[in-house]
matplotlib code that plots the C-alpha trace (Angstrom):
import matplotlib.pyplot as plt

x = [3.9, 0.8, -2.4, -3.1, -6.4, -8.3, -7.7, -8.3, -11.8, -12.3, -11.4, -13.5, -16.4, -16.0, -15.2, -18.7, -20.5, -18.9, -20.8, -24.0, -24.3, -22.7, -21.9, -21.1, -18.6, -17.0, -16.7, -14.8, -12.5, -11.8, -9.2, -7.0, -5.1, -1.2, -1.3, -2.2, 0.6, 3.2, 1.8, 1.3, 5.1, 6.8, 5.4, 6.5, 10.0, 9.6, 9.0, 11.3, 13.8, 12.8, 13.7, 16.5, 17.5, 16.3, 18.9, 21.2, 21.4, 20.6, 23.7, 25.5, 24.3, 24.1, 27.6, 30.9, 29.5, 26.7, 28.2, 26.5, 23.6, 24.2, 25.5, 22.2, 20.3, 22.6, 21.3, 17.9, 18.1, 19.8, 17.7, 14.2, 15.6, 16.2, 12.7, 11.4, 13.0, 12.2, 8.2, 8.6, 9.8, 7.2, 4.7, 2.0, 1.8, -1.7, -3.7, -7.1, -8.1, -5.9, -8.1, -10.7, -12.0, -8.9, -8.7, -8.3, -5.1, -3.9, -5.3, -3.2, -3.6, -5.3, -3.8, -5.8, -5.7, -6.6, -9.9, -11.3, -11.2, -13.2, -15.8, -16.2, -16.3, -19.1, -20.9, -20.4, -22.2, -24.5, -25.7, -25.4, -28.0, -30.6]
y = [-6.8, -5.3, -7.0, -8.1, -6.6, -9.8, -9.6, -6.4, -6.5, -9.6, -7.0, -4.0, -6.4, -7.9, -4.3, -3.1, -6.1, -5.6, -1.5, -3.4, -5.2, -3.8, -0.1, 0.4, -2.1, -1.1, 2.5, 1.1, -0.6, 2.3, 3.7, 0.3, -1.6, -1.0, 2.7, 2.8, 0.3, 2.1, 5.4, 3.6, 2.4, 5.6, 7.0, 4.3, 5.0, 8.0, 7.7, 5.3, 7.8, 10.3, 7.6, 7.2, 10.8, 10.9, 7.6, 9.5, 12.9, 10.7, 8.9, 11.6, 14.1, 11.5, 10.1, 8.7, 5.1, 5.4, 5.6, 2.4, 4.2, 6.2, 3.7, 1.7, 5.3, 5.9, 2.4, 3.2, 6.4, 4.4, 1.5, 3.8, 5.9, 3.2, 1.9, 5.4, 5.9, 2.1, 2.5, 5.5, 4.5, 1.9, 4.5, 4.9, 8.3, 10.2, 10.9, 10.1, 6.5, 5.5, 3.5, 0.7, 2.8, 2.8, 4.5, 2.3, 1.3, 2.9, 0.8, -1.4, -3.0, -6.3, -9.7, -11.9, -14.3, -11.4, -10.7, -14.0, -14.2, -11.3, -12.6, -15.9, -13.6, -11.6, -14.5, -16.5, -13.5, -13.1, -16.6, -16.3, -13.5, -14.9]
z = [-11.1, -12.7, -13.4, -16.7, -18.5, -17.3, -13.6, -13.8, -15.1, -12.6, -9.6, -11.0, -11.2, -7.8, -6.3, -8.3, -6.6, -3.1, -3.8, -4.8, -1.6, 1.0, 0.8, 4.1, 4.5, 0.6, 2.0, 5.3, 3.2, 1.2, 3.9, 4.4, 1.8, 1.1, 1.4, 5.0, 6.5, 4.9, 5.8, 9.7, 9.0, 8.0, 11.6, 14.0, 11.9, 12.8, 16.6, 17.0, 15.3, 18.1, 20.5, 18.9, 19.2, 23.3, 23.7, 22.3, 24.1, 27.0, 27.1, 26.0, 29.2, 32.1, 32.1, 29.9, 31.8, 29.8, 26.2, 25.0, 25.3, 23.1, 20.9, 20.5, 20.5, 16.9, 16.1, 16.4, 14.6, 11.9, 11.8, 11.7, 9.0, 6.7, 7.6, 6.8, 3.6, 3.0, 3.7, 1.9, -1.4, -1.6, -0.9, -3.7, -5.1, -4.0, -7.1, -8.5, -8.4, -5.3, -2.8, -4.1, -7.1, -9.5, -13.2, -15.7, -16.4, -20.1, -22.8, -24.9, -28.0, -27.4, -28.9, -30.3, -27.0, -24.9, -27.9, -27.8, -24.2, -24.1, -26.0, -24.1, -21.1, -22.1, -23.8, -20.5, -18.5, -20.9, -20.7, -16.4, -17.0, -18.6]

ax = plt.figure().add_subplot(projection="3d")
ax.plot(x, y, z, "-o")
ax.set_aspect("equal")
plt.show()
């Protein structure tokens, strides 16, 4: 669900004033977020897909016995592949603006509501600046 015009103002300003004081930490931030734990997911899929692919071969070689091995080695391969593909899809597509600093969602024509909110905003920080 995306943000309406208003909470997205209200996050640009706090992200401007999270700049302001603490640049450091802003810049530390910039890395983590949504984009990084389903990056960090799709990779553990992937591992455990490897896994997956050693548990199989591996019951496969050592012995007939050992078929269940290779029966939860399929699993895993299965199970980590729909996690990939899963963590994948809801991957955000790289592009200017991903991390803290966002574009500007496209503009919209504003309602009236949306207008005279607007102006009680800026009157309201107005007022707190003085």
């Amino acid at each position: 669900m995306p943000l309406s015009e208003h909470e997205q103002q209200l996050l640009d300003q706090m992200e401007r004033a999270l700049y302001a004081e603490d640049p450091k930490f802003a810049t530390a931030l910039e890395g983590t977020g949504l984009r990084t734990y389903t990056r960090r997911r799709v990779y553990l899929a992937a591992a455990g897909f490897v896994v997956g692919v050693a548990l199989l071969m591996g019951g496969m070689i050592v012995s007939r016995q050992l078929i269940w091995l290779s029966v939860v080695g399929f699993l895993v391969m299965l199970g980590c592949a729909l996690l990939a593909v899963a963590g994948w899809r809801k991957h955000p597509v790289p592009g200017p603006g991903v991390g803290l600093r966002e574009a500007p969602p496209a503009r919209r024509k504003a309602s009236v509501m949306d207008r005279m909110e607007q102006r009680w905003q800026r009157r309201r920080d107005e007022h707190d600046g003085l």
